[in-house]
N, C-alpha and C positions, 0 to 999 in steps of 0.2 A: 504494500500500500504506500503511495505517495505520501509524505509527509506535507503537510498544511505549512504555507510561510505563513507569518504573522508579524506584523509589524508593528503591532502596540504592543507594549511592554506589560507583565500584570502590575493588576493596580496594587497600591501600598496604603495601608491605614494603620497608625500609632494613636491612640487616643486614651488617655490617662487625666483620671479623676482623683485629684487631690484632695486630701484630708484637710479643712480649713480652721482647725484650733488654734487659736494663738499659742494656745497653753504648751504646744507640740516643741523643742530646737529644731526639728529639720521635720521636711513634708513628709507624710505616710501617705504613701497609696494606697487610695481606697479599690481603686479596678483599673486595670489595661488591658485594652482590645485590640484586638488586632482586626485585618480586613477578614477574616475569616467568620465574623459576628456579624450582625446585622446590626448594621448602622448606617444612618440614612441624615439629611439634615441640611441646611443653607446656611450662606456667610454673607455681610453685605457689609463692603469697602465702599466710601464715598468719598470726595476732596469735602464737601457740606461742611466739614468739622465733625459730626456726628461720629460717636465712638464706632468701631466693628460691631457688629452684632452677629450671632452665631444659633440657628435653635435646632436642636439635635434628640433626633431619637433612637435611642437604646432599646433593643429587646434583649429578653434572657438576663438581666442582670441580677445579681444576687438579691435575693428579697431583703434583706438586713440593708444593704446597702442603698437599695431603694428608697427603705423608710428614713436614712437616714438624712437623705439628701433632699426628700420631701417635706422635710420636719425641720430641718435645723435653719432654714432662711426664709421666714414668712410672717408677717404686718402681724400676727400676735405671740411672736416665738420672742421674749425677755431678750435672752441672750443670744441673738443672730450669729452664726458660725458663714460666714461668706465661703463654701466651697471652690476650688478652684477646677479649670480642665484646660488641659492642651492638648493638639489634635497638628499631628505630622501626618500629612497626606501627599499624595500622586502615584509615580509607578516605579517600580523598583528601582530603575536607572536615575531616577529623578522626583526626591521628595524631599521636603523641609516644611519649617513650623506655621502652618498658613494664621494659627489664632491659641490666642492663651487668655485666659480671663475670667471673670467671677461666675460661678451659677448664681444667677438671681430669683429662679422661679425653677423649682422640679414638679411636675404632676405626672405620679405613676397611673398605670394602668393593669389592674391585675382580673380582671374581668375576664378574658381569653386564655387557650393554654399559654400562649408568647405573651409573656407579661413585658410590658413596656413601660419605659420613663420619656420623657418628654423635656424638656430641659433648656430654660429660655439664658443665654450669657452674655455678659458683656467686657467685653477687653476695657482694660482700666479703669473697670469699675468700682472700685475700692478707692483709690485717688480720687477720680473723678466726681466721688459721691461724698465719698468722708471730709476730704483736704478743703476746706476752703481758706482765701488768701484776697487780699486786697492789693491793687497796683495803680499808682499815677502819676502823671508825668504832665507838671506842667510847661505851659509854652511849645515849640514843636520839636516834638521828637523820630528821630526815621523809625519807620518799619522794625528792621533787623534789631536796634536797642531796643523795642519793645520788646520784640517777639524774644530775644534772648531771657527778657526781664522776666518775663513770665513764666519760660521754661524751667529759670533757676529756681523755680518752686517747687517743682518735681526733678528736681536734677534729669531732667530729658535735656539732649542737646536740640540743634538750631539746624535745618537746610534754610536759606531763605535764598530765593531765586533773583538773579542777578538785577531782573526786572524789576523786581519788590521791595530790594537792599535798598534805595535810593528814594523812594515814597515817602511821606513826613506826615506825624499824625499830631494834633492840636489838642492838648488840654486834655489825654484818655485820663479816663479818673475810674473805676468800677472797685467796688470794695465788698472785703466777704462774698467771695462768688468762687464758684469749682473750675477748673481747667477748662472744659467744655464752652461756659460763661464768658469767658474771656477769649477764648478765639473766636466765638460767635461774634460779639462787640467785635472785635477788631477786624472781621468781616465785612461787618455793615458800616464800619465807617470806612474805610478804603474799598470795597470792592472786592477783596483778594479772595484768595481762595486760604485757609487756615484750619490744617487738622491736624493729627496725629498721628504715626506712622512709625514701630518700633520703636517707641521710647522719643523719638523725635519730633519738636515741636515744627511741622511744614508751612511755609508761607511763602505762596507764587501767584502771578499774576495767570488770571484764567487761558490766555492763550500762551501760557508759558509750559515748558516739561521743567519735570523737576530734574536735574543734571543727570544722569546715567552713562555708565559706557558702551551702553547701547540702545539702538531702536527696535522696539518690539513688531516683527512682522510677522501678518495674517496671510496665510495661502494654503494652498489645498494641504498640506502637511501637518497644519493643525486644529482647520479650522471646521466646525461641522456644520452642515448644511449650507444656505447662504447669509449673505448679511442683509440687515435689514435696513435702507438706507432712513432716515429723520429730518427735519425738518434743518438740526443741527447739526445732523453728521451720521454717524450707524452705530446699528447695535448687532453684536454679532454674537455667535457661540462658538468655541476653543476649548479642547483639547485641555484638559484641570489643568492648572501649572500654577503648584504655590507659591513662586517665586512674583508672580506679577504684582503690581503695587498703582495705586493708583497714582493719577498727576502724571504717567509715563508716558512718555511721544510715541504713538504707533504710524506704522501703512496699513493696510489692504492690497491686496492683488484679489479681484474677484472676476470672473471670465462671465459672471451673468450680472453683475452692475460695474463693465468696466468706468463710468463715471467716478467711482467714488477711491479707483486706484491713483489720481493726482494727489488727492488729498494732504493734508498732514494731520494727526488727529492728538487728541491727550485723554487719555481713560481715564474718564471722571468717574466712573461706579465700577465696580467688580462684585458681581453676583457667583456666589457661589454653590452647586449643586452636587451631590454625592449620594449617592445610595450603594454600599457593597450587597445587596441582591438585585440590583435593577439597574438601569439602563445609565442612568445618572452619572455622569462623571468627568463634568464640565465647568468651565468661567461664561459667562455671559457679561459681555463688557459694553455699558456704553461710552461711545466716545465722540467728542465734538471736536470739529475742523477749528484747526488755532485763526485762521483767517475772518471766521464768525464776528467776533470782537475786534470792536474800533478801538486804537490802540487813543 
């Protein structure tokens, strides 16, 4: 018998549920799965400022473990225990850490033989929600001295894009407010685009990428079905790859909208989809043409 080529690699899933006691010196593992579990779930990367978001469902997972994660972070539990999870995914040749972050919401499901959890999280939410901090600066101050001043509150570092280093902001004042808070502000008074992005605080101008030593390209090699083209640019589906981040310069090459191959584009959302028993195991990225915006 002929042997089958195959040119997708298998898929790969790491997902590890941390113990969130302070009481703990070092994290205990509550469960690690591997792609061999059923585990299913989406991720949503924006430039918005809007933290990651992650909601994820588990079957089969240990009953104890279940209740534990159901019970220990919710609006009348005294003592809230903030659960942690990280999830390394894509295909053997090619996986890293696409989301780490708090469980904020567990609902099991024990009602069928496949008992399931449900699992709503958010990346930096612990800072995000606990830290707050006041910052202001009067007279005018550029960009990049804000945007450092605010990060040194979460010791995150600083990209700010070449475009945006040079911007000058009048009188910010915002006091006792979270992380979030204040790149929102500092959004709405400049325009910019200001989020979060491994520990880094990002600030670019919308038709800007954020520096890389590369440009990310769409072609039949990674890309699944067609793109879809927008009023501002496209939205396509790809091949998982957790390496991608958003703010990143792409192309397209597409043989049935070659329109939309002149382009230059900046991936402003990264949707993420995974199912290890089902079909799922993709980015869905939109992205708008940098040329959209009058500079």
């Amino acid at each position: 018998m002929r042997p089958v080529s195959w040119s997708i690699p298998r898929r790969y899933l790491r997902l590890t549920l941390y113990d969130g006691r302070a009481s703990l010196r070092e994290r205990k593992v509550l469960s690690s799965l591997t792609e061999f579990y059923k585990v299913s779930g989406d991720i949503s990367a924006t430039v918005s400022g809007a933290a990651a978001e992650a909601n994820i469902t588990i079957s089969n997972l240990r009953r104890e473990t279940m209740a534990f994660l159901a019970t220990n972070f919710t609006t009348w539990t005294k003592n809230q225990i903030q659960n942690e999870i990280e999830l390394d995914i894509g295909y053997d040749d090619k996986h890293a850490l696409l989301f780490r972050g708090a469980i904020i919401e567990a609902v099991p499901s024990m009602t069928s033989e496949t008992y399931t959890i449900k699992l709503k999280c958010q990346a930096q939410f612990p800072n995000q929600l606990n830290q707050v901090f006041s910052v202001s600066s009067a007279g005018t101050t550029t960009v990049k001295a804000l945007a450092e001043k605010i990060a040194s509150n979460y010791g995150y570092g600083v990209n700010v894009s070449t475009g945006a280093a040079a911007l000058t902001v009048k009188n910010y004042s915002l006091s006792k407010q979270p992380l979030i808070n204040h790149l929102r502000y500092l959004s709405e008074m400049t325009g910019l685009d200001c989020f979060v992005q491994n520990d880094t605080v990002v600030v670019k101008k919308r038709n800007e990428a954020i520096q890389r030593p590369r440009v990310y390209y769409i072609d039949g090699s990674n890309m699944i079905g067609s793109p879809r083209p927008t009023n501002a640019g496209a939205i396509v589906k790809v091949r998982l790859d957790p390496t991608l981040r958003t703010g990143v310069e792409a192309r397209i090459k597409s043989l049935k909208f070659p329109t939309l191959n002149d382009g230059e584009y900046i991936i402003e959302t990264i949707s993420t989809s995974f199912d290890t028993r089902g079909n799922d195991w993709y980015n869905e990225l939109k992205m708008t043409r940098k040329d959209i915006f009058t500079q």
